[in-house]
C-alpha positions as CSV (number, residue, x, y, z in Angstrom):
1,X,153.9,-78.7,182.8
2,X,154.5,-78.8,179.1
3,X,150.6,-78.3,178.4
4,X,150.8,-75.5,180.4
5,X,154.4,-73.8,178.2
6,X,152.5,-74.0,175.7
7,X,149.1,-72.1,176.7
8,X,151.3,-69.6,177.8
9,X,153.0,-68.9,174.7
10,X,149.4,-69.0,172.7
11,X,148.1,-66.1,175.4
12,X,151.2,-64.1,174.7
13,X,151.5,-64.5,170.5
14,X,147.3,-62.8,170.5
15,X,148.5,-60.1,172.9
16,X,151.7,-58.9,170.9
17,X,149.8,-59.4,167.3
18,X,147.5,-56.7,167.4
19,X,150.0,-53.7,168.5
20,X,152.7,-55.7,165.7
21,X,149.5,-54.8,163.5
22,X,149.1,-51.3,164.6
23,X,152.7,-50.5,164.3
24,X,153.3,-51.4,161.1
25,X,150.0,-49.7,159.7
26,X,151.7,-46.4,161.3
27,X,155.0,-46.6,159.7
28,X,153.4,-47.5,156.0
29,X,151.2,-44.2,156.7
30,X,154.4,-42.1,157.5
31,X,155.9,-43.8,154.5
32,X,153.3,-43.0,152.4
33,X,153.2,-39.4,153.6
34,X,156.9,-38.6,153.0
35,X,157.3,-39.5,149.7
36,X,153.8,-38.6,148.2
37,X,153.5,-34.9,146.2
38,X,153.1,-32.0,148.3
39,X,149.3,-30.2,148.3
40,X,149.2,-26.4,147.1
41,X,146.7,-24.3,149.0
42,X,144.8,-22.0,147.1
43,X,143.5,-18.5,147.9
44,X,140.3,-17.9,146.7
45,X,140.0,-14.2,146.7
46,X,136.9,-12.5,146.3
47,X,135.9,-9.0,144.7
48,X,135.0,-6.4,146.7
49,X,131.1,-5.9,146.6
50,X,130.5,-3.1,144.4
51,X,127.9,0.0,146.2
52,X,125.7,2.7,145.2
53,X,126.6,5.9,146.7
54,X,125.0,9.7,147.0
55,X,127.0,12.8,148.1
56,X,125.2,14.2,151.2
57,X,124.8,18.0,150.9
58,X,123.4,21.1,153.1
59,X,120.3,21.7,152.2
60,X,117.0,22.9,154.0
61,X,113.6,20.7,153.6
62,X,110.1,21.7,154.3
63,X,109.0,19.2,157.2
64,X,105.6,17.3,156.3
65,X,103.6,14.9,157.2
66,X,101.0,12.4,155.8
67,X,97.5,11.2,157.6
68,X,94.4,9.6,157.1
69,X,91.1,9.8,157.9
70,X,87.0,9.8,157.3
71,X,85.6,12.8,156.5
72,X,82.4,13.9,158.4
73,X,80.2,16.9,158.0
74,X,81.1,19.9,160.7
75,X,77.2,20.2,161.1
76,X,75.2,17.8,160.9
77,X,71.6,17.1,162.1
78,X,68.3,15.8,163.0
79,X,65.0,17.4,161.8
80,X,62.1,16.9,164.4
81,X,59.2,18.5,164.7
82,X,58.3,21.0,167.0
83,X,54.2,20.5,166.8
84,X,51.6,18.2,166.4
85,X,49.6,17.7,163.0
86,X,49.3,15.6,159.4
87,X,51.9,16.5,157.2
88,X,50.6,18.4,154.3
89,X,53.3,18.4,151.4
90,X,56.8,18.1,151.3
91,X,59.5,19.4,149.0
92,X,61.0,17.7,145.9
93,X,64.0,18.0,147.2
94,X,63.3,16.1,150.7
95,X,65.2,12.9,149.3
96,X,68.4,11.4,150.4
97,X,71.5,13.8,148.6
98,X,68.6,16.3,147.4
99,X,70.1,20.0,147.9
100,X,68.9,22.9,149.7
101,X,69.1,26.7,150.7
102,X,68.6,28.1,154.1
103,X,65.3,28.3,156.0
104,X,63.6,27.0,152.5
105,X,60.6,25.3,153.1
106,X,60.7,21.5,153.3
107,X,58.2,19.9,154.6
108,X,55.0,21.2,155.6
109,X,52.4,20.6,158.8
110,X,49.1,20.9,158.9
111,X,48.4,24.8,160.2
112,X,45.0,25.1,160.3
113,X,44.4,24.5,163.8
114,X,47.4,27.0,164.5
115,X,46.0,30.0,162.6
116,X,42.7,29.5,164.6
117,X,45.1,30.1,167.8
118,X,46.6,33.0,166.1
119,X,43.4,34.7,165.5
120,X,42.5,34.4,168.8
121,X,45.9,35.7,170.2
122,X,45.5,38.4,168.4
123,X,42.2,38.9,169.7
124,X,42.6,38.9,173.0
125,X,46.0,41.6,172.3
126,X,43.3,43.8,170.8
127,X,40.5,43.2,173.9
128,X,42.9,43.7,176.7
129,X,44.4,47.0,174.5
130,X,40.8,48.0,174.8
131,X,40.6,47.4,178.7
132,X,43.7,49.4,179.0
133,X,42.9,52.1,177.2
134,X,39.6,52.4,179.0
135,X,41.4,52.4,182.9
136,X,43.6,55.2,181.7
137,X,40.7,57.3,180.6
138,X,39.2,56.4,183.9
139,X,42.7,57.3,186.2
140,X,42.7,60.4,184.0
141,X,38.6,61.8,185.0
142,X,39.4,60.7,188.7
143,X,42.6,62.4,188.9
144,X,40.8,66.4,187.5
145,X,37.4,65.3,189.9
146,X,40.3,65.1,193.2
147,X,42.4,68.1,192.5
148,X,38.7,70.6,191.4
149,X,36.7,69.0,194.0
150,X,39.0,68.3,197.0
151,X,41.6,71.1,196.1
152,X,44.5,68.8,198.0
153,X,48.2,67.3,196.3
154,X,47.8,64.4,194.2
155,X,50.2,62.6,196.1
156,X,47.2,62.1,198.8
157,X,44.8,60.8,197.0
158,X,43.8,57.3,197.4
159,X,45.4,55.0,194.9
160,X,41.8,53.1,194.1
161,X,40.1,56.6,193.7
162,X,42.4,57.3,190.8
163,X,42.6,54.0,189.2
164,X,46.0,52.9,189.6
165,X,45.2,49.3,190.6
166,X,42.5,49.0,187.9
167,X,45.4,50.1,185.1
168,X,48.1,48.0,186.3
169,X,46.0,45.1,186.0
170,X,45.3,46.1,182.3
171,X,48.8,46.3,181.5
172,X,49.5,43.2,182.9
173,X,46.1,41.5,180.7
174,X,47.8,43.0,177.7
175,X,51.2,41.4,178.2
176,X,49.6,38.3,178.9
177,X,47.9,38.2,175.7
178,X,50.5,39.3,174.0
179,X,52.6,36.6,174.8
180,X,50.1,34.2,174.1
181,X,49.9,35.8,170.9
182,X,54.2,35.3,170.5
183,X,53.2,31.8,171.2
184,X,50.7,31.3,168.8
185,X,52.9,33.1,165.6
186,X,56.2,31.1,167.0
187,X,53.5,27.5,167.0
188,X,52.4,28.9,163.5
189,X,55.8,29.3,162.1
190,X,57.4,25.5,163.3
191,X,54.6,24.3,160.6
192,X,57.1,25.1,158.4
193,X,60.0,22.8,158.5
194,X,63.7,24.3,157.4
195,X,66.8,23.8,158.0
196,X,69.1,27.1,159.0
197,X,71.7,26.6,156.5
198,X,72.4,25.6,153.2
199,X,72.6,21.8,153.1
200,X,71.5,18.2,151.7
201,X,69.7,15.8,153.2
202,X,71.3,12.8,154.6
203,X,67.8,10.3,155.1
204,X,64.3,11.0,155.2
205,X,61.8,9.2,157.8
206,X,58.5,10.9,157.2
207,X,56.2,11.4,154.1
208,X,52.7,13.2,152.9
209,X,49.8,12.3,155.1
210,X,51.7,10.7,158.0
211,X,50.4,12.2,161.5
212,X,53.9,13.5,163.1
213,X,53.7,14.4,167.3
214,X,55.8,16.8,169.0
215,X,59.9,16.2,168.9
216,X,58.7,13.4,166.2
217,X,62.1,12.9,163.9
218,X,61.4,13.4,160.2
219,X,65.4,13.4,159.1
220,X,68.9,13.9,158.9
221,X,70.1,17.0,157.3
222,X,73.7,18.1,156.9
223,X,75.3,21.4,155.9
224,X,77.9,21.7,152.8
225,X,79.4,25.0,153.9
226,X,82.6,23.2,155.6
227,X,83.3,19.7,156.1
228,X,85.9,18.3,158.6
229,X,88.8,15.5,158.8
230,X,89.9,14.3,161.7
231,X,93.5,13.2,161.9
232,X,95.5,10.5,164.2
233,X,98.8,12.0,164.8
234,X,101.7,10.9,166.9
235,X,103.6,12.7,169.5
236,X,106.5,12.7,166.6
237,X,104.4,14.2,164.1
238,X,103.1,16.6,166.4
239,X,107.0,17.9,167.6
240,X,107.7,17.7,163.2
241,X,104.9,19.7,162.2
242,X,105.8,22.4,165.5
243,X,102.2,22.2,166.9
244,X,101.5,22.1,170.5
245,X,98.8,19.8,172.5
246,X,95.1,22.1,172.7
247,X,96.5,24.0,169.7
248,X,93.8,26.1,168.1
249,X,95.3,27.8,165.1
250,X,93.7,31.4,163.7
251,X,92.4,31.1,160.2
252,X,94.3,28.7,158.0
253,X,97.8,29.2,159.0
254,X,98.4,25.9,158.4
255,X,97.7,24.2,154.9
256,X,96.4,21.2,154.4
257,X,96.4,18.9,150.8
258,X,93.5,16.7,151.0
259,X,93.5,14.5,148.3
260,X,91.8,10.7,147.8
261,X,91.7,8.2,144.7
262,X,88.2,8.1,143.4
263,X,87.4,5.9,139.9
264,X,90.9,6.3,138.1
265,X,91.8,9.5,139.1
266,X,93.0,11.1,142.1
267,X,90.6,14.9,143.0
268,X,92.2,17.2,145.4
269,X,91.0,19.5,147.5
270,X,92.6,22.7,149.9
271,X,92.1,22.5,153.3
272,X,93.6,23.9,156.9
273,X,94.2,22.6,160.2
274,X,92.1,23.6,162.6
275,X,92.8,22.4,165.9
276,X,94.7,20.0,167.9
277,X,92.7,18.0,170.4
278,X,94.2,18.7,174.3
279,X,93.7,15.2,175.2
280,X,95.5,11.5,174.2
281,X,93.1,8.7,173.1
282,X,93.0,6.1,175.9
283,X,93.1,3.5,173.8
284,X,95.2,4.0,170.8
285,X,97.9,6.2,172.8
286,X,97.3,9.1,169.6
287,X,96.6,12.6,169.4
288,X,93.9,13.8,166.9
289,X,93.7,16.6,164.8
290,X,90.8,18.7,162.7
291,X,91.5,19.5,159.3
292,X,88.9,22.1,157.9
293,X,87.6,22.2,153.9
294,X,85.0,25.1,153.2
295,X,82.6,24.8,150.3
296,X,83.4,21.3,149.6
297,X,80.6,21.0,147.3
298,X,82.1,23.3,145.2
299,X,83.2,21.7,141.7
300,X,86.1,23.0,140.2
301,X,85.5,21.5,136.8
302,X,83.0,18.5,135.5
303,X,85.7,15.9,136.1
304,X,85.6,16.9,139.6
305,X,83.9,15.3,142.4
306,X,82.5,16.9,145.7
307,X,84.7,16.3,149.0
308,X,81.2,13.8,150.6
309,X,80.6,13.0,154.0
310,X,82.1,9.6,154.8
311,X,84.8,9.3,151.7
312,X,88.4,8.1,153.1
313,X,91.2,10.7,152.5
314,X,94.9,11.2,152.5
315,X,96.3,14.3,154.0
316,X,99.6,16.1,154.0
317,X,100.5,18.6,156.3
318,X,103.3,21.3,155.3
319,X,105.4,23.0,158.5
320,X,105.7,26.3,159.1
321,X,109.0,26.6,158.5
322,X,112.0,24.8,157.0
323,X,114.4,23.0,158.7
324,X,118.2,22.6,157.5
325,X,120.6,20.1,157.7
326,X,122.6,17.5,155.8
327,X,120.6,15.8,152.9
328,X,120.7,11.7,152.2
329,X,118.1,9.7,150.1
330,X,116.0,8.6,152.2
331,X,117.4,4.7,151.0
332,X,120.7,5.8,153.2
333,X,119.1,5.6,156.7
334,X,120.1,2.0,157.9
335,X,118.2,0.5,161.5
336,X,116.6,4.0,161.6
337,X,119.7,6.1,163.0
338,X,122.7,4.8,161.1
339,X,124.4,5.2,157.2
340,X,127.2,4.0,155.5
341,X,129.9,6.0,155.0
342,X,132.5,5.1,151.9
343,X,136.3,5.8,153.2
344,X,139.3,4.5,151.0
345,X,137.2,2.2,149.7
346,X,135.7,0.8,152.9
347,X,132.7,0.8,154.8
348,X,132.1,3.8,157.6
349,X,129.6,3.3,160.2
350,X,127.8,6.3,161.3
351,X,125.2,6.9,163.8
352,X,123.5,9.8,162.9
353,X,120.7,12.4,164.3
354,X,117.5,12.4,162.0
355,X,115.9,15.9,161.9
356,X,113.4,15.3,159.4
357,X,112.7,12.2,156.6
358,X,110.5,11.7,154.0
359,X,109.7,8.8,151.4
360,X,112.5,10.7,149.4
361,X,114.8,12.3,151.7
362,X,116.5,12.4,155.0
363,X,117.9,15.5,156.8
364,X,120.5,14.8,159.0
365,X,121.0,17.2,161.7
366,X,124.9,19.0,161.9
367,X,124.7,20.3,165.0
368,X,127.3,19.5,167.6
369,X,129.7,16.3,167.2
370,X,127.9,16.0,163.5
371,X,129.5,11.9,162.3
372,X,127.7,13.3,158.8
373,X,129.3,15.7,156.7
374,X,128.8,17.5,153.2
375,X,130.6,15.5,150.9
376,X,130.6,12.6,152.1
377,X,129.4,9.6,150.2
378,X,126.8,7.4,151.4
379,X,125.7,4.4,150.4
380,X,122.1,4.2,149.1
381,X,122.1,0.4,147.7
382,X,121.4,-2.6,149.3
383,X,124.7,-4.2,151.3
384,X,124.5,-7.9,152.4
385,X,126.5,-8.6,155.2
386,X,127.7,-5.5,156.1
387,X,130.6,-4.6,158.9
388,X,132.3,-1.6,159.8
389,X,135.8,-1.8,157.6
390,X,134.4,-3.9,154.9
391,X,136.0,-3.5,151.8
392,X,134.0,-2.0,148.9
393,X,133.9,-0.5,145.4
394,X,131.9,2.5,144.3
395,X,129.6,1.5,141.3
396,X,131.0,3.3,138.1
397,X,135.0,4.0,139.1
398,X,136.0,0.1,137.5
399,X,134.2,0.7,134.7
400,X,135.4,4.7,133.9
401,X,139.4,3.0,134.3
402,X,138.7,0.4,132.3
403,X,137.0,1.9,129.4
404,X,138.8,5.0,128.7
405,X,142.4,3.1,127.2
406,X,140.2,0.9,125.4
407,X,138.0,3.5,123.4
408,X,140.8,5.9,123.0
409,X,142.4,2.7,120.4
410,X,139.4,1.2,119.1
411,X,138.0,4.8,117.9
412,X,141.6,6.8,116.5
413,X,142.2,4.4,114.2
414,X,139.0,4.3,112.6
415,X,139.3,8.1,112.6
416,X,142.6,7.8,110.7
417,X,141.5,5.8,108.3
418,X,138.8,7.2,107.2
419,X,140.4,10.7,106.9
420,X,142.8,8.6,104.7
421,X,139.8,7.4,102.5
422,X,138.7,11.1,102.3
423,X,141.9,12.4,101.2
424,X,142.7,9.8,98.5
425,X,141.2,11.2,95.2
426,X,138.8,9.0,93.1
């Protein structure tokens, strides 16, 4: 019994130490806390982030638009022959980028076997003219022998006994032969290879001696009265620049700036649009337009280079008209449709309408419930952060505050004393 007192009161004295332990840890804490010194919070207050800002205004903007693309010649084409024969000679200027005029000679066929053809053409034109000219003579005799002989109308005679047959059939010999002569001078004249413009050549495939068959190519020629640009434009450009889908403007109503970077300098050019195409590309989902240049070979001075086939281009496209509005930077526009407003020194929010923008400007549009006003100020500088009520400072009104008291003191007596200096004889 006594063994067992005692293991009793062992089992009790490790159950009551801990929470003894425990208890008095918590009132050394609360001791600890009541008479220490008491901990100041401090503020830290920030500056308000200081802004760019721009005073939108009405203004009116001419709506453009710029594009790319390749430019290609407006005609451009294969030379092939149109007989069979050597070629004879060929001109100087029958090399790739040599220059020509229209219908001169540049290449040459073998004719002789041609003019032997035309000779006999003409030939047989002159035989059958003969043949007809003697079944008239013979109609005429057999029509005096049936009215003196048989005294009756004309109309009765036989048809044979005054020659009719016999003359139709000559007139037909002589169209035949002349048509076969047509044939032989149009055979004659395709010895002659030409081009029926004024042009260069793009690549030659043929030279002197080589035996060339009918619809045999001998080239690529192009002409350098016009060349044409064609444009990708979207559906957004399209609506900008007022165009419609199948457009096909009269004359050059439309200007065009075609312009590309070749060397170290940057040539320009004067164009026009031309057309707009009445169908969307499959594949891309865009709308293309031609863009005409005329005499694109023409140099306006020696620094000048001609607008080639094939060179890469910028082009800007001027709308008709103007269109008006309220005028930001263009650096104002924030996630496309919004700006920031600066109201009692605070940020505005404003979702906006976006007639027009440029890689300067933005137009705003004031129609209806306009959230955009002349006057206000927008914010053109970069804002980290930003939230509708943040507190800001426009860039330049600290420093105009701050700096007036401070220049009016520094620079009066300095004034003073050197009007003093000035007054005080030597």
């Amino acid at each position: 019994m006594e063994v067992q007192s005692k293991f009793g009161r062992v089992k009790q004295s490790k159950f009551f130490l801990p929470i003894l332990v425990v208890l008095g840890a918590g009132v050394l804490i609360a001791g600890l806390l009541a008479t220490g010194p008491e901990v100041e919070e401090e503020e830290n207050e920030f500056p308000p982030l200081v802004v760019e800002v721009s005073e939108a205004s009405l203004d009116e903007q001419l709506r453009s638009s710029m594009f790319q693309g390749e430019v290609r010649a407006k005609t451009n084409i294969e030379l092939v022959t149109q007989v069979t024969g050597k070629v004879m000679s060929v001109s100087d200027k029958f090399i790739e980028g040599g220059q020509f005029a229209a219908n001169e000679p540049i290449l040459q066929i073998d004719d002789a076997d041609y003019r032997v053809a035309l000779k006999s053409a003409e030939a047989s034109v002159a035989e059958a003219r003969v043949e007809l000219d003697i079944e008239l003579a013979s109609a005429e005799t057999n029509k005096r022998e049936w009215l003196d002989l048989v005294g009756e109308s004309i109309e009765k005679a036989n048809p044979l006994r005054l020659n009719k047959p016999q003359v139709q059939r000559s007139r037909a010999r002589l169209d035949a032969a002349k048509a076969q002569l047509a044939q032989a001078q149009l055979d004659y004249s395709r010895t002659t290879i030409s081009a029926p413009f004024a042009g260069r050549i793009l690549s030659k495939s043929a030279e002197i001696g080589q035996f060339v068959s009918r619809g045999t190519s001998v080239g690529r020629a192009f002409s350098t009265d016009s060349v044409e640009i064609r444009i990708p434009m979207t559906d957004l450009q399209i609506t900008d620049l007022g165009l419609k889908l199948g457009q096909v403007l009269e004359g050059n109503s439309l200007q065009a700036k075609v312009s590309t970077k070749f060397g170290s300098n940057r040539h320009h050019w004067q164009g026009y649009l031309k057309s707009v195409d009445a169908s969307v590309d499959r594949e891309t989902r865009l709308l293309f337009g031609t863009v005409v240049v005329d005499s694109p070979f023409k140099l306006a001075s020696e620094s000048a280079i001609p607008l080639a086939p094939g060179l890469f281009v910028d082009v800007e496209l001027n709308a008709a008209e103007k269109v008006a509005g309220v005028s930001v930077p263009r650096g104002a526009l924030r996630s496309g449709n919004t700006v920031y407003v600066v109201e009692d020194n605070a940020l505005s929010f404003r979702e906006v309408k976006t007639l027009f923008t440029s890689a300067e400007v933005a137009v705003i549009s004031v129609e209806g419930n306009a959230t955009l006003l002349p006057g206000d100020l927008v914010v053109v500088s970069p804002v980290p952060g930003a939230f509708d009520g943040m507190t800001v400072k426009v860039k330049g009104d600290d420093l105009q505050e701050l700096a007036e008291p401070e220049m009016i003191n520094a620079v009066e007596p300095a004034q003073t004393e050197t009007e003093e200096e000035a007054a005080t004889p030597i």
